[in-house]
C-alpha positions in Angstrom: 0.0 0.0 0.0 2.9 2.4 0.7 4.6 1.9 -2.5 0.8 3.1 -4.1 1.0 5.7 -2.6 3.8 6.8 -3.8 3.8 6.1 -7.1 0.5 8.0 -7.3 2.2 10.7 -5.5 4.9 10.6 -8.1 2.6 10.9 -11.0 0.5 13.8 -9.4 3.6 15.9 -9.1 4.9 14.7 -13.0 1.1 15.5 -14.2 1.1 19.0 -12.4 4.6 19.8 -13.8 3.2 19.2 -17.3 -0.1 20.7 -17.1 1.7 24.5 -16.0 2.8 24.3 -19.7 -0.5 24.7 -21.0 0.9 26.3 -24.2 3.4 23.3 -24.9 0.7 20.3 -24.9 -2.9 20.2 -26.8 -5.7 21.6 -25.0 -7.0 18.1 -25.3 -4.6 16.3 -23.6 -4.2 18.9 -21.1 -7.6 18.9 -19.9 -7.3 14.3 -20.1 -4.0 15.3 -18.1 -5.8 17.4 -15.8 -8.6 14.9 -15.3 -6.3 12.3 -14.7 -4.6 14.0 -11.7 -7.6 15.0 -10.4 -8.7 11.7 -10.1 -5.7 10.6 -8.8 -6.1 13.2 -5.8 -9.0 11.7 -5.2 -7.7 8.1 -5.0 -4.8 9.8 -3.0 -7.6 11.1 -0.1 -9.3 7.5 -0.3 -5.6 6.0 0.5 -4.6 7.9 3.1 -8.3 8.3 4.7 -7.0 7.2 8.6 -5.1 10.9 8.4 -8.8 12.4 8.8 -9.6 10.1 11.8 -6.6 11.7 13.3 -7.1 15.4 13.0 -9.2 16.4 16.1 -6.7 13.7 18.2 -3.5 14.4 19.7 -1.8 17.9 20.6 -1.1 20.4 17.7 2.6 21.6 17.5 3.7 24.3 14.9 4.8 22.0 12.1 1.5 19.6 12.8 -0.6 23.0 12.9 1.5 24.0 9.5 0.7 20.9 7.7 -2.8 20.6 8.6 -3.4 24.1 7.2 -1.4 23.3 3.8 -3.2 20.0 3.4 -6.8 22.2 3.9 -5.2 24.8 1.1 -4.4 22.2 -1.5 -7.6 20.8 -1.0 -9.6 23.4 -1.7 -7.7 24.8 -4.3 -7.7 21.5 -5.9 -11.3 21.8 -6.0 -11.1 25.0 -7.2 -8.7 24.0 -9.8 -11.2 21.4 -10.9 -14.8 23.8 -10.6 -12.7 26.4 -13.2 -11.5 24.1 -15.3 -14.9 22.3 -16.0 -16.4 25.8 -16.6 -13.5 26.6 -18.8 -13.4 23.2 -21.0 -13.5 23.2 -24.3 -12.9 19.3 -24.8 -13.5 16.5 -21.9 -16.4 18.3 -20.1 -17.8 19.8 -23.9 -20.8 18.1 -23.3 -21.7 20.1 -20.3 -22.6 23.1 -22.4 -21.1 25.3 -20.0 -20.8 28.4 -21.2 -17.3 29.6 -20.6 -17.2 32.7 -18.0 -14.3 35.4 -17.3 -14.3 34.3 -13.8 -13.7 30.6 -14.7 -10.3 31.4 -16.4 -9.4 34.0 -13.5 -10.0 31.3 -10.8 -8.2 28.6 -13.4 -5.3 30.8 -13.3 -5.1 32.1 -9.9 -6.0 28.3 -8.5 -3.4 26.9 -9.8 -0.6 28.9 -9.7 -1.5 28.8 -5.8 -1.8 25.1 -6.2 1.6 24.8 -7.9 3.2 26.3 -5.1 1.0 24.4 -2.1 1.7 21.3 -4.3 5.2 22.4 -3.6 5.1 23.4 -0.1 3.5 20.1 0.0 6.2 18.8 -0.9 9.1 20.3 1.1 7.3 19.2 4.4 7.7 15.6 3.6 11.2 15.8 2.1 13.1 15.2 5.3 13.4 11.3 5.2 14.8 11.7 1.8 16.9 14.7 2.2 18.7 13.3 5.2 19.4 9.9 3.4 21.1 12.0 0.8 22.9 14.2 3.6 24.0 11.2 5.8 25.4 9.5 1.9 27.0 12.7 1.6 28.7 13.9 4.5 32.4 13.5 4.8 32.5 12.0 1.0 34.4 13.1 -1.6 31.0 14.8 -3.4 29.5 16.8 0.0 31.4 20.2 -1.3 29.8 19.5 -5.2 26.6 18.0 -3.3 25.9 21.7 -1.2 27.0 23.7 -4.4 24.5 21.8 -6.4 21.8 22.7 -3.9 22.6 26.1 -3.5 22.9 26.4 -7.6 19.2 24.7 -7.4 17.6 27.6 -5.0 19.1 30.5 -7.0 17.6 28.9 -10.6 14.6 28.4 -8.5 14.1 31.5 -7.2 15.2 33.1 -10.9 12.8 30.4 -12.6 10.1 31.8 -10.1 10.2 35.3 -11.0 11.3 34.4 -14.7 7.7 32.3 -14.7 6.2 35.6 -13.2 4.0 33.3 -10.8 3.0 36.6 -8.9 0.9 37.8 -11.1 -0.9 34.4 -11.8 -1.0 34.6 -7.8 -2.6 38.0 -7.3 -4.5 38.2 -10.6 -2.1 41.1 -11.5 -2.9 40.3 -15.5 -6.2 39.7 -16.9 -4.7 37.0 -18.8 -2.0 33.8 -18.4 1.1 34.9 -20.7 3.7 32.3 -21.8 6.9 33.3 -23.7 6.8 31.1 -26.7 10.4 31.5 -27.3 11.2 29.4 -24.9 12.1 26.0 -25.6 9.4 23.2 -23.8 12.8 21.7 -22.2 13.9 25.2 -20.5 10.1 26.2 -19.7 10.5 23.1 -17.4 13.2 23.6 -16.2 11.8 26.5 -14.9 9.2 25.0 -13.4 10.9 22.1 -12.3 13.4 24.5 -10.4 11.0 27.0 -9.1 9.0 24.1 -7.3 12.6 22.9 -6.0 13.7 25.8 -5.0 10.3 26.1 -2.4 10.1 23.0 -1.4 14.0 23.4 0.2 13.2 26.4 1.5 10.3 25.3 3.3 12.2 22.0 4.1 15.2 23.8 5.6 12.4 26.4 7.8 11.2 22.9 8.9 14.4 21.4 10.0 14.8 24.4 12.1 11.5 24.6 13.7 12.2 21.2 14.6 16.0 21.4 15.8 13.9 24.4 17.9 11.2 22.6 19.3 14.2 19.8 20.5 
């Protein structure tokens, strides 16, 4: 059951990494993609439905309190993400006959840029059994010099990806419109993304580590 879970867990975060390049894939196969994850956050609820028989049991420290509020936030973006896009579909939900409003495509684009980034907040809070397999390989080896560099080299792309991506405006609704800059390659527009969601989920790991070296 474990291993499910993270294989679907894998493939929500591939499928959300391909559906922010909206202007790269069809408009079919981005709203299939789109379906697909969705349902796989669904199956991803189902799994892991004990965690809800948990929530009003036990005492609430700051990273519990932190996580809890996260997990809400990608769930009801998630559902937001979902609402706007059905309103917004031109292929898989055709046969609706919803007519497309302005607001759908605002919440589209302002739901998922937030969920991009609570996907990868998400993420970052559940990095530390990974990260500190990688830490304890690399400490005192020949590659721990190379190893920080390379993570340091990853935050500064991030955080120039980020701003390159310009996922503030998407954010705050600062354009009326999502604008993509088609002369960038598909493999460098994911690298982008790739590195901005990389570069928050370290941050948020490392705030995490500290809180927790704190609370010790």
């Amino acid at each position: 059951m474990k291993k499910i879970k993270i294989v679907i867990d894998i493939l929500m975060y591939l499928l959300f990494i391909i559906l922010m390049g909206h202007h790269i894939t069809d408009n079919l196969i981005h709203e299939i993609l789109g379906t697909i994850l969705f349902v796989l956050f669904i199956i991803h609820h189902l799994l892991n439905y004990r965690y809800y028989k948990t929530v009003f049991k036990g005492k609430y420290n700051i990273k519990r309190i932190i996580i809890m509020l996260v997990d809400l936030l990608l769930l009801i973006d998630m559902i937001c993400i979902i609402v706007s896009a059905i309103n917004i579909s031109s292929d898989v939900f055709s046969f609706l006959n919803i007519d497309t409003k302005i607001w759908g495509r605002k919440l589209h684009m302002l739901s998922t840029s937030w969920g991009f980034v609570l996907m990868s907040i998400h993420l970052g809070l559940h990095l530390k059994t990974l990260i500190n397999k990688i830490n304890n390989k690399m400490k005192n080896s020949t590659l721990e010099y190379l190893y920080y560099f390379i993570v340091l080299l990853i935050i500064i792309y991030g955080i120039y990806s980020f701003i390159k991506l310009d996922f503030i405006s998407d954010m705050f609704l600062l354009n009326a419109f999502k604008y993509y800059d088609f002369s960038i390659s598909p493999i460098i527009f994911y690298l982008h993304v790739v590195s901005a969601s990389l570069f928050i989920s370290l941050i948020i790991y490392f705030i995490n580590n500290f809180i927790r070296k704190k609370e010790k």
